[in-house]
C-alpha positions, 0 to 999 in steps of 0.5 A: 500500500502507498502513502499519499503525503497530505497538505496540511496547514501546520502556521500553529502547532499546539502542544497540549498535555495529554494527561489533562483533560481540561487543557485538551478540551480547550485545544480541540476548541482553540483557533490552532491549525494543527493540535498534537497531544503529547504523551512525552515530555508533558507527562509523568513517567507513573501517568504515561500509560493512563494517558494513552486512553485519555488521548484516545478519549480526546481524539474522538472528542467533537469540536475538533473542526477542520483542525489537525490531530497529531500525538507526540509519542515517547521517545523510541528508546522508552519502554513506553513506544511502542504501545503509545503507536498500537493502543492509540493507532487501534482504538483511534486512527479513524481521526489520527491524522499524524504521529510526532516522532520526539528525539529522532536519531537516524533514518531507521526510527522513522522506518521504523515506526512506519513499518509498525503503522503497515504492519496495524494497518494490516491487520485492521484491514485499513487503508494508510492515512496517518503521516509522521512529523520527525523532531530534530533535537539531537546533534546527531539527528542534526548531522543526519538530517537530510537522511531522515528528510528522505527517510519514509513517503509517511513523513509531512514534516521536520521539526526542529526543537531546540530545546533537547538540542541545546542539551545535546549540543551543550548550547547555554539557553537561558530558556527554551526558543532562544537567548538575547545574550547572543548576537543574531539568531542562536539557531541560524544554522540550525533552522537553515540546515532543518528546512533545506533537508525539508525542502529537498524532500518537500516537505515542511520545516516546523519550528519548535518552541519558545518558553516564555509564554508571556514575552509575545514579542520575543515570540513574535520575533522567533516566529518571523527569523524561522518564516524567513528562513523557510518554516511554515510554522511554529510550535505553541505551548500556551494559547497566547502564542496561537495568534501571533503564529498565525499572522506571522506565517499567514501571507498578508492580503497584499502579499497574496494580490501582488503574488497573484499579480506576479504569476498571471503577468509572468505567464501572459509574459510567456505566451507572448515569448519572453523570459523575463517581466517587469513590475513595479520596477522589479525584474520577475523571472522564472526564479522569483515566480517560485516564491511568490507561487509559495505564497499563493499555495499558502493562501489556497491553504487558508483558505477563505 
């Protein structure tokens, strides 16, 4: 059986306990695009097993709308992995859409949990639906990151959570997303190596998260270096952070007018025998038509 990899809208991702079903609740009633229960880092070792069926629960919950159901499993190297795949894939991959692989080593984790999710599918007789997002938060996830990029048809995206990564590479962070004592941006290269391996396999770079829930410009400013640099999204830890990613990733209307300006203009241009226009005293050519044929994808994205 193939995979066909869905286009998803992924400007917000929020992260929600999946222990606490009072934050889920909310979630699946927020504004976020995307919403991924987490049963790793959010939860406590003697609660991981109950919150399985409470994430269960909330995945079949109403309210959801349009919005993207992922779970973040635990760590593949975890006693606890590889039931989160088979009790949450058995009991509720009807409205599962993704599955976030945290601390991603190597190609093969993803191979992997790809093969276990064949192997359900099989025996539940359904067809593959369910896609994978791969976290980059290890230095060597980060040296083998354009492996991992190509790793399954089952992977949408990349994620890069600096977090884990500032441990692992030893990175001295004052809080998790970024440091105002460093000059520029702490994780230019990072991000930069992140969505060049996403693009190359196209598919989406996702941006991990910023601590301070409560500094909505530090926020603001971390959502827009990565939008920059190729991101499509950001993680949010609290619902304040929802909007500010969401009008930071969203193409303003006259973004979107000007872009569908460019392309109609470029392509008249072409039938006409030339390579290359010109508007506004810009030079448009088959080259800048990429990035502004990214922004109307992302618009069609969004929608109305």
């Amino acid at each position: 059986m193939t995979v066909e990899r869905k286009r998803r809208l992924r400007r917000c991702q929020l992260s929600v306990p999946g222990s606490d079903q009072r934050k889920m609740a909310k979630a699946i009633q927020s504004a976020a695009d995307f919403v991924f229960l987490d049963l790793e880092d959010a939860v406590a070792p003697s609660a991981k097993v109950a919150a399985r069926d409470q994430v269960i629960a909330a995945l079949h919950a109403e309210g959801w709308g349009k919005k993207t159901r992922a779970v973040r499993i635990n760590d593949l190297r975890t006693e606890w992995a590889y039931e989160d795949i088979i009790r949450v894939v058995e009991a509720a991959h009807a409205v599962l859409d993704v599955i976030i692989i945290p601390k991603v080593m190597g190609p093969e984790d993803v191979r992997w949990v790809a093969t276990l999710l064949a192997q359900i599918e099989r025996k539940l007789k359904i067809p593959p639906r369910i896609g994978l997002e791969a976290l980059i938060e290890e230095v060597e996830a980060m040296i083998a990151v354009e492996a991992i990029a190509q790793s399954s048809p089952r992977l949408e995206a990349l994620i890069f959570g600096m977090g884990d990564y500032s441990g692992s590479q030893g990175v001295r962070t004052r809080s998790i997303g970024g440091d105002v004592s460093y000059p520029g941006d702490i994780w230019y290269y990072q991000r930069s190596k992140v969505v060049i391996a996403a693009r190359a396999a196209r598919i989406d770079a996702i941006d991990g998260p910023f601590g301070n829930f409560k500094d909505g410009d530090g926020y603001r400013e971390e959502c827009r270096r990565a939008m920059i640099l190729g991101c499509v999204g950001k993680w949010a830890i609290h619902p304040s952070q929802i909007a500010i990613a969401q009008e930071v990733y969203s193409p303003r209307p006259e973004d979107v007018a000007y872009a569908r300006r460019v392309v109609d203009t470029y392509a008249k241009a072409l039938a006409e025998g030339a390579g290359a226009v010109t508007i506004d005293g810009r030079m448009v050519d088959a080259a800048s038509l990429r990035i502004h044929q990214r922004v109307l994808d992302m618009a069609e994205l969004i929608g109305p």
